[in-house]
C-alpha positions as CSV (number, residue, x, y, z in Angstrom):
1,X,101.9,-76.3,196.2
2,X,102.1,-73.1,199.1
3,X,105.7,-72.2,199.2
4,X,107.4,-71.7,202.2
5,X,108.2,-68.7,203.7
6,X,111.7,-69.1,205.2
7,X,113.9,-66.6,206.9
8,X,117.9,-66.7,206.6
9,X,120.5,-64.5,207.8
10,X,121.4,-61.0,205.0
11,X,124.9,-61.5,206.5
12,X,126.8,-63.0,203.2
13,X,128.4,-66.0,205.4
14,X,125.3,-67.0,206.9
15,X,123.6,-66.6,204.4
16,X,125.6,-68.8,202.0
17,X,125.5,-71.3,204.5
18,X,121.6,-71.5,204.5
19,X,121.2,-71.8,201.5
20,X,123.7,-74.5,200.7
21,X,121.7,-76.5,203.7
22,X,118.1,-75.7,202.0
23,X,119.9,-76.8,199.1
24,X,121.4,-80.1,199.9
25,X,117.6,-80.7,201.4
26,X,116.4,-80.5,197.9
27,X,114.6,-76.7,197.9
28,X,115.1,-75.5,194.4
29,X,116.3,-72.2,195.3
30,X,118.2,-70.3,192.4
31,X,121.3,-68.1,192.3
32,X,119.9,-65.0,194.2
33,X,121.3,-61.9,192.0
34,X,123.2,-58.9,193.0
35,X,120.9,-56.5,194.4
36,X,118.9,-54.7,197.1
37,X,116.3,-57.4,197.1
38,X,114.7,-58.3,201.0
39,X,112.8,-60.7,199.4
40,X,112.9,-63.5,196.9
41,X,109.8,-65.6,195.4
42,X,110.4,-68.8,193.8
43,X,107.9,-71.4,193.0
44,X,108.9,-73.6,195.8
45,X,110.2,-71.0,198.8
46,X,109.6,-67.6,199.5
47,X,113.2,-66.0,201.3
48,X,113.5,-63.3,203.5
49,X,116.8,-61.9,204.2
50,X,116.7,-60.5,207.6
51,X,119.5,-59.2,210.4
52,X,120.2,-62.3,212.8
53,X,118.5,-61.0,215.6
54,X,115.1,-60.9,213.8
55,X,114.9,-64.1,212.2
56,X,113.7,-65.7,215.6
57,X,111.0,-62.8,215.8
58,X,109.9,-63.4,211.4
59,X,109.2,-67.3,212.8
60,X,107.8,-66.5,215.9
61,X,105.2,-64.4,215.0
62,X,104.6,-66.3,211.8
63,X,105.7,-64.1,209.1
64,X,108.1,-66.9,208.0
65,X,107.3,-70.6,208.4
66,X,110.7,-71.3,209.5
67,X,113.8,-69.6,209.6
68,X,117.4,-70.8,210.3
69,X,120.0,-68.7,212.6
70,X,122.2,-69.3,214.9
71,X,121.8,-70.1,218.7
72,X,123.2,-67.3,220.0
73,X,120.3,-65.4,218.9
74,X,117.6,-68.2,219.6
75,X,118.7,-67.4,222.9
76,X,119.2,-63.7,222.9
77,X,115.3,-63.2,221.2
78,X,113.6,-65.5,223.8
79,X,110.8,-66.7,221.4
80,X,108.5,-69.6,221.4
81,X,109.6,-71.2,218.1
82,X,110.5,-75.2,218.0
83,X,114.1,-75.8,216.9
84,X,113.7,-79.5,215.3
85,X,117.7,-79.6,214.0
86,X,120.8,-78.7,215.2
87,X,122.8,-78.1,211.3
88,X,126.4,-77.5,213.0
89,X,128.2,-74.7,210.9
90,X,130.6,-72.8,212.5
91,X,132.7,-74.2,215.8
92,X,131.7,-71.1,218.0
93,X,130.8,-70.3,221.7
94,X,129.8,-67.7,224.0
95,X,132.3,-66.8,226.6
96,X,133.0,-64.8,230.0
97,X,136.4,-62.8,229.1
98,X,138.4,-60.6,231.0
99,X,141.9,-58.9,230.9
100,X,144.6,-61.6,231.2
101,X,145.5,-61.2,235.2
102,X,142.5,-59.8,236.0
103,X,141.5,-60.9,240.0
104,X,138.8,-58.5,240.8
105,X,135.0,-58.9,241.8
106,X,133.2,-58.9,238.3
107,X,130.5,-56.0,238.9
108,X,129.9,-55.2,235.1
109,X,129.7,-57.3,232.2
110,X,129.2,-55.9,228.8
111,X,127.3,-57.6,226.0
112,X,126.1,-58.0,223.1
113,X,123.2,-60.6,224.7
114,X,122.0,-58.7,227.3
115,X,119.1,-61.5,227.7
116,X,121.5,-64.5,227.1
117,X,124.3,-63.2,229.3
118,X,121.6,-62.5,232.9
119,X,120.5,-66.2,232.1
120,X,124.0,-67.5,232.0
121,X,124.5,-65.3,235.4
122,X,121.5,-66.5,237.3
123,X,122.7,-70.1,236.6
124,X,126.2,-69.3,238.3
125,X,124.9,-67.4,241.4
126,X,126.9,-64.4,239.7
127,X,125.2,-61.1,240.6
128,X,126.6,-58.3,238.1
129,X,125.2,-55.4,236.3
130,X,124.8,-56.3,232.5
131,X,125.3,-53.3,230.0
132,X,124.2,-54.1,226.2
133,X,126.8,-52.9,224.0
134,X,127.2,-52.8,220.0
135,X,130.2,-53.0,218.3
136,X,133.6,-54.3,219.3
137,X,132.8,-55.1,222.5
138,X,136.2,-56.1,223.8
139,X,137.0,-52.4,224.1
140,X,134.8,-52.5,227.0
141,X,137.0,-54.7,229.1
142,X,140.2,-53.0,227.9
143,X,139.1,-49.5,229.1
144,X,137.5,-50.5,232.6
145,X,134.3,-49.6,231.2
146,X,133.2,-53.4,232.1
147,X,135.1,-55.7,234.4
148,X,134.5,-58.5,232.1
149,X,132.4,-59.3,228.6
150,X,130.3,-62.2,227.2
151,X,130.8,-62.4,223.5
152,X,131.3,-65.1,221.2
153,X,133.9,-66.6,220.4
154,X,135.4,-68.1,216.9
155,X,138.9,-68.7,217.1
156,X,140.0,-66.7,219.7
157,X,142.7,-64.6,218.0
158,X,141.3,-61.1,218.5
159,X,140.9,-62.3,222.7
160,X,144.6,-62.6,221.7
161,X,145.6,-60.0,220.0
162,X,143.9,-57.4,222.8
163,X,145.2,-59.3,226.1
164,X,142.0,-61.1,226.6
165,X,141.1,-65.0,227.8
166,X,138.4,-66.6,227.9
167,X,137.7,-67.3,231.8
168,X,134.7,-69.9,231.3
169,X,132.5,-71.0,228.3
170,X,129.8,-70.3,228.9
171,X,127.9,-72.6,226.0
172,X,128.9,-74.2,223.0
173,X,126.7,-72.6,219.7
174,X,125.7,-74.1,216.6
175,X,123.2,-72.9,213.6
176,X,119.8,-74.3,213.9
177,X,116.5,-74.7,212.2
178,X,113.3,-73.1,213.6
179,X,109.9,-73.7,212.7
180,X,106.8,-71.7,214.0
181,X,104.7,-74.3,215.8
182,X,101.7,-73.3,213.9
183,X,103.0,-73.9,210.7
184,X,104.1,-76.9,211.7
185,X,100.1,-77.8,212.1
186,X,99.4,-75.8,208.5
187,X,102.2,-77.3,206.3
188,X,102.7,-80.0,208.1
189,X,103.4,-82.4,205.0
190,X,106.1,-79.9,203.5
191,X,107.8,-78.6,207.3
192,X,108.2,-82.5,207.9
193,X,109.7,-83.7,204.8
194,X,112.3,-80.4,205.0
195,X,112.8,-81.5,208.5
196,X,113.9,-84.8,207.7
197,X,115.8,-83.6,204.6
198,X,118.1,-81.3,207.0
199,X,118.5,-83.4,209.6
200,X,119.8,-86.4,207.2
């Protein structure tokens, strides 16, 4: 049987939650040890561990068979890949956030998701210079440098903790499951039955 050829987050939270969810699908995927390892072969998957951003692009262009990652970056990458299951995860959203008090024109906005965040503008008539940021990018807002940021947003406690609110959500995020429509022709049989398996 042709393994699979999935791509998770390296990140050690997302990445523990992928793999319980392969898991509980009934992959046999072992304890992966300790080390600098990018890739792991078992007789039933093939992993790659891979930055967030770049497991969209791994499925995509058909490196991996499937991947799963979070929406933010589904969004961010742009790419053609079909997202068959929503597998929850963490209770997270991206957000337009400002200084408390704040009451002036929003002219720059400072991101992470440079792509994501023009979308979410074009939607909401909103014309504003988008800068792509790395880092903590609340510092933006706090030093003028931006007049407001999209970022996402767990519990809210470092908005908090800085003088920031959330002004809107934006979108509600969850982890998903992608699968590159090809494979979905070549495994068919295999990318089905994993489908299901998840989605149950």
């Amino acid at each position: 049987m042709t393994p699979l050829t999935i791509a998770i987050p390296s990140g050690e939270r997302s990445k523990t939650f992928a793999l319980t969810c392969l898991r509980k699908a009934g992959l046999v995927i072992p304890e992966l040890e300790q080390s600098r390892s990018l890739q792991f072969d078992f007789p039933d998957v093939t992993l790659l561990l891979v930055k967030d951003p770049d497991v969209p692009v791994y499925v995509d262009v058909g490196v991996a068979d499937c991947g799963i990652v979070g929406k933010d970056w589904i969004l961010e990458a742009a790419r053609d890949t079909y997202e068959p299951v929503d597998l929850g995860g963490n209770n997270y959203r991206f957000s337009l956030i400002r200084v408390a008090g704040s009451t002036n024109r929003i002219e720059r906005i400072a991101t992470r998701y440079p792509r994501a965040t023009r979308v979410f503008l074009r939607e909401r008539g909103i014309s504003a210079d988008v800068i792509a940021l790395n880092g903590k990018i609340e510092l933006a807002a706090l030093t003028g440098l931006a007049d407001a940021i999209v970022d996402i947003v767990e519990t809210g406690r470092t908005l908090t903790e800085n003088g920031l609110i959330e002004n809107e959500i934006l979108m509600q995020l969850s982890t998903r499951f992608i699968v590159n429509r090809a494979a979905l022709k070549l495994k068919a049989s295999r990318l089905r039955e994993l489908i299901h398996c998840l989605a149950k």
